[in-house]
Backbone as CSV, one residue per row, in Angstrom:
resi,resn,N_x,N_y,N_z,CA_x,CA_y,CA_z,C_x,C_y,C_z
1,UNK,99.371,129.094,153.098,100.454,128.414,152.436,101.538,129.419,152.076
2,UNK,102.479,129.696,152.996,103.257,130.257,152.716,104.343,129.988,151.735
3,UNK,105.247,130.708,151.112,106.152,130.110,150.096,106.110,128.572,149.313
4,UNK,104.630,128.858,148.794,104.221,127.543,148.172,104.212,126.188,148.329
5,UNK,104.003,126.440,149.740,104.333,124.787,150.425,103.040,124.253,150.315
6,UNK,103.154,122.745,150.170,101.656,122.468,149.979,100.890,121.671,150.770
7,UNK,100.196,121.785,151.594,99.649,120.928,153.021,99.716,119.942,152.936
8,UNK,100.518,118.990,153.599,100.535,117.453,153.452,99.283,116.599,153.184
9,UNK,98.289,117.079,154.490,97.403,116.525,154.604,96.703,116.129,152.934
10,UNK,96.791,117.496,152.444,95.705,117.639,150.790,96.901,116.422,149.829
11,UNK,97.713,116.697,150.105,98.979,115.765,149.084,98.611,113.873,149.619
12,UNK,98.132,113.778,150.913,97.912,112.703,151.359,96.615,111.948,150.657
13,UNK,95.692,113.109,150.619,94.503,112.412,150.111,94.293,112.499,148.564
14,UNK,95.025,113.122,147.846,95.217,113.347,146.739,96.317,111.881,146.268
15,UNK,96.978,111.505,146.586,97.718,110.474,146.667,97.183,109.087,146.723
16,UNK,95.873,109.555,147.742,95.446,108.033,148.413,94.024,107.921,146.857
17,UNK,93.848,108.969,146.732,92.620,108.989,145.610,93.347,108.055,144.149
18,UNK,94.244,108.813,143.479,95.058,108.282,142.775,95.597,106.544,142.975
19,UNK,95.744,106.605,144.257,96.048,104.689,144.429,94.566,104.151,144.517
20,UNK,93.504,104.654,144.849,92.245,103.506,144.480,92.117,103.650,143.162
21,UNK,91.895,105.346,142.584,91.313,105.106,140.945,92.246,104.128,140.137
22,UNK,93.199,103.742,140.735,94.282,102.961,139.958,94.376,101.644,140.118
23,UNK,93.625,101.389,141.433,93.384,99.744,141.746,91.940,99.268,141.610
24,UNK,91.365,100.492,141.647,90.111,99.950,140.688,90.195,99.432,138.994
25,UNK,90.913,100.564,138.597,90.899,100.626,137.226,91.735,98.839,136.467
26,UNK,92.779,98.671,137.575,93.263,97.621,137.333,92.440,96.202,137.528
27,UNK,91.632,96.345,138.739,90.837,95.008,138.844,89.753,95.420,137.676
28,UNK,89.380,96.062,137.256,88.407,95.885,136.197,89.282,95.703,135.006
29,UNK,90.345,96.103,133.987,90.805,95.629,133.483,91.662,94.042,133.860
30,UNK,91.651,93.683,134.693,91.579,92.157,135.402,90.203,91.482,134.808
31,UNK,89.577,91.682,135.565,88.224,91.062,135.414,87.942,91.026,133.869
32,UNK,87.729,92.120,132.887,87.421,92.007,131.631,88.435,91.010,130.883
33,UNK,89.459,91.220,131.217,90.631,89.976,130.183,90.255,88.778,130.903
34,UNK,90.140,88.191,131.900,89.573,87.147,132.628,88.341,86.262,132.445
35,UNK,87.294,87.161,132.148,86.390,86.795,131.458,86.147,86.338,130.121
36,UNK,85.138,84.776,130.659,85.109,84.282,129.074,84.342,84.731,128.529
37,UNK,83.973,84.560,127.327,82.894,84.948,126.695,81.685,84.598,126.764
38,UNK,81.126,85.455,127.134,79.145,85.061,127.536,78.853,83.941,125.682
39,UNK,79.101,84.588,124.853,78.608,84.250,123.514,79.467,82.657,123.456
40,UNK,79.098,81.975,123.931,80.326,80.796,123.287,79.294,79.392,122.540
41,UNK,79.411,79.525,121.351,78.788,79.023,120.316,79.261,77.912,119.660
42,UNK,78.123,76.944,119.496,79.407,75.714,118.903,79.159,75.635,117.485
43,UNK,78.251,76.239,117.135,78.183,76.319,115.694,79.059,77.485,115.603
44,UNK,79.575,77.442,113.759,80.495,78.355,113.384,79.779,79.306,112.610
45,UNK,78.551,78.691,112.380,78.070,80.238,111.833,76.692,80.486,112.552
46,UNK,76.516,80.991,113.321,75.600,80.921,114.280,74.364,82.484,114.013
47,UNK,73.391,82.303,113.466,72.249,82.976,113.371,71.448,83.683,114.489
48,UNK,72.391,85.422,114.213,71.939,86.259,115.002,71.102,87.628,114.470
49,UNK,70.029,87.842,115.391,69.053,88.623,114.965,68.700,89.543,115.537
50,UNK,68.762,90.940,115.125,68.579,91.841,116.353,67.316,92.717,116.020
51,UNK,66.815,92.719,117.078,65.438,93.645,116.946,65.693,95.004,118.054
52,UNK,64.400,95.999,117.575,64.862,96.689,118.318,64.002,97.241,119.878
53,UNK,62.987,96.213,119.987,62.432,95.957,121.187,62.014,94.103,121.251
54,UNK,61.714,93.814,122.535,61.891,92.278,122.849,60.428,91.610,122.205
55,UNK,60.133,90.815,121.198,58.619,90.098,120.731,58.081,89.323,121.864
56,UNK,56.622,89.430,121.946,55.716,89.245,122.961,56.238,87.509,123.475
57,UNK,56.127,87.102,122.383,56.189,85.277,122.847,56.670,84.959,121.153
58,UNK,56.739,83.781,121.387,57.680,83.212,119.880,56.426,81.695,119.428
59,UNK,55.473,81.869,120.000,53.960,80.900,119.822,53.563,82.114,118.570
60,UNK,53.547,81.645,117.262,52.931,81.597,116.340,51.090,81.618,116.425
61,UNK,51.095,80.862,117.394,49.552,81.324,117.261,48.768,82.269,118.143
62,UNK,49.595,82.922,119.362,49.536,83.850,120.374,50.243,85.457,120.131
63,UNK,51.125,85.016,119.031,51.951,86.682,119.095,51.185,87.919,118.390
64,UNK,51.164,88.875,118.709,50.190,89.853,118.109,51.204,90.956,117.365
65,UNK,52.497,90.784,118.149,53.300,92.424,117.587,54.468,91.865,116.550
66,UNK,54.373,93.020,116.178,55.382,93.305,114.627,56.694,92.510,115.294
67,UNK,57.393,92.704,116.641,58.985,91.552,116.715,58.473,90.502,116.842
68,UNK,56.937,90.134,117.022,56.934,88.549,117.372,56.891,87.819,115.815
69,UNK,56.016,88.649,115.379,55.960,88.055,113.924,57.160,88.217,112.863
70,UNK,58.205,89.165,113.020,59.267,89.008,112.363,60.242,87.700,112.766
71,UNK,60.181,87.270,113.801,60.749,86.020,114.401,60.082,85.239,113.476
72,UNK,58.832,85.082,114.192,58.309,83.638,113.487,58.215,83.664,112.657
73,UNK,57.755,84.174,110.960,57.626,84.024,110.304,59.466,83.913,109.280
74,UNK,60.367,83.892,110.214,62.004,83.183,109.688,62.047,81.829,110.305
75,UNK,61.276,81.376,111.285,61.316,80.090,111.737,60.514,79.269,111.374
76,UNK,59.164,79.679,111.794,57.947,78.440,111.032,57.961,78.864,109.195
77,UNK,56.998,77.911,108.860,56.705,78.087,107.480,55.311,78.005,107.658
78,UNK,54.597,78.916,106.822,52.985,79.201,106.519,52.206,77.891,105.838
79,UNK,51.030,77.949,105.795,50.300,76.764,104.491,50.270,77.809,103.628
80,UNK,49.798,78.942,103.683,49.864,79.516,102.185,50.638,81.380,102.755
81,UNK,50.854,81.695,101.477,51.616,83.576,101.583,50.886,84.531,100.456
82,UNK,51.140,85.622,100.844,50.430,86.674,99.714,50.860,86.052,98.404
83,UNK,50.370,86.481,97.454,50.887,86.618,96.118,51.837,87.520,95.595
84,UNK,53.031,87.867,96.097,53.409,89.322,95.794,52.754,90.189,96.758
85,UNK,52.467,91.469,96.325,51.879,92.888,96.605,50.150,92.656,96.684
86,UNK,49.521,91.435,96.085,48.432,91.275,95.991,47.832,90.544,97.260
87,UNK,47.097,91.472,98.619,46.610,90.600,99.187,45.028,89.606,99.097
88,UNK,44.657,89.420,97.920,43.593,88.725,97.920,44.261,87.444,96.844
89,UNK,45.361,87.154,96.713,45.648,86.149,96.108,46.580,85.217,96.986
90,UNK,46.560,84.135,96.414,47.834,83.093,97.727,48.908,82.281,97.033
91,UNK,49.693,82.120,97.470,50.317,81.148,96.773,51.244,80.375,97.557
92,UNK,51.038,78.786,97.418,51.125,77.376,98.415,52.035,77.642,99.348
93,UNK,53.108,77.101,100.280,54.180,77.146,100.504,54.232,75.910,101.534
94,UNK,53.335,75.598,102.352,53.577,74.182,102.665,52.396,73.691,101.949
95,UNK,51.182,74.065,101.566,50.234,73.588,101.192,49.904,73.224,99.783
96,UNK,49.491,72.016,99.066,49.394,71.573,97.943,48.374,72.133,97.177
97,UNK,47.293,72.343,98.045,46.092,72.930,97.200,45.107,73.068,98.561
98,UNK,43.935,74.393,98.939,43.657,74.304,99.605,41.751,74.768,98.851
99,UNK,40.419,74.917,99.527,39.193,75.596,99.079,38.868,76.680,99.655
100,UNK,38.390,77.465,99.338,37.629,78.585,100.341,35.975,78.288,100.470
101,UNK,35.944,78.176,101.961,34.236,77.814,102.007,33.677,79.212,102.320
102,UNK,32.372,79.193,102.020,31.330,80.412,102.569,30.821,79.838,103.472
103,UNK,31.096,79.591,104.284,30.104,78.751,105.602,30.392,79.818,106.799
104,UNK,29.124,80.237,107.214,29.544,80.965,108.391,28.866,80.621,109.297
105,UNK,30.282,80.904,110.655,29.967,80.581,111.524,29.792,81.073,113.216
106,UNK,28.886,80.681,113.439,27.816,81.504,114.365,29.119,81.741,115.810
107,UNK,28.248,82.788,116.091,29.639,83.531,117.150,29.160,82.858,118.572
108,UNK,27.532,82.370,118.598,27.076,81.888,120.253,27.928,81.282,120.287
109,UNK,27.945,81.243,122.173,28.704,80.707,122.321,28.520,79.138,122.669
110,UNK,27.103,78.799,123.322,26.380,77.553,122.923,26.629,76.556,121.496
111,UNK,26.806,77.211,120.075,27.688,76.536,119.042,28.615,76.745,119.037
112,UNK,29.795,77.225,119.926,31.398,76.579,119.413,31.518,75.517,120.516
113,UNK,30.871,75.551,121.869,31.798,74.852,122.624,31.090,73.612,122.421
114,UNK,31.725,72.350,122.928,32.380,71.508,122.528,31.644,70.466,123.863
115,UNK,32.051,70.975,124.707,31.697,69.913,126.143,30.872,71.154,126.843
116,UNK,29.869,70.847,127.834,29.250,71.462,128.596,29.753,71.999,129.821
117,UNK,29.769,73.264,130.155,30.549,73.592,131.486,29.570,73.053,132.626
């Protein structure tokens, strides 16, 4: 490059780089103003909850992990809840009054089931 001339060729592709990063940049700012909103809610105050990994299932009687049970237990309601800090005490919440039996019961499996395989 003599007397600072600068190879066309490099000015060509340097040029042509600059017109895609620029027609990219534009169809994506296209596309984002274009787009509606994924969130479109018809309630106005709409109850959102964020966890910070996904809960197993939202079946109350199947979920085993800490997000499944933080779900459900804001959606269903219990027959009975701790007492406070005390877990050997209860107190109602759908339930009016409930007993505690001592009856135990046998783990064969000949006494639980029900119908004969």
């Amino acid at each position: 490059m003599a007397g600072g001339r600068r190879n066309p060729r490099t000015v060509r592709i340097v040029v042509v780089l600059i017109a895609i990063i620029l027609a990219i940049s534009g169809a994506v700012v296209f596309y984002v103003l274009t787009q509606s909103s994924a969130c479109n809610f018809s309630s106005t105050d709409p109850l959102i909850f964020d966890q910070p990994e996904r809960p197993d299932t939202l079946d109350p009687h199947v979920t085993f992990s800490t997000p499944g049970w933080g779900i459900v237990q804001q959606i269903y309601q219990t027959l009975v809840n701790y007492n406070g800090s005390s877990y050997t005490t209860y107190v109602p919440v759908l339930a009016k009054s409930w007993s505690v039996s001592c009856v135990r019961m046998s783990t064969s499996p000949t006494a639980i089931r029900s119908t004969p395989m």
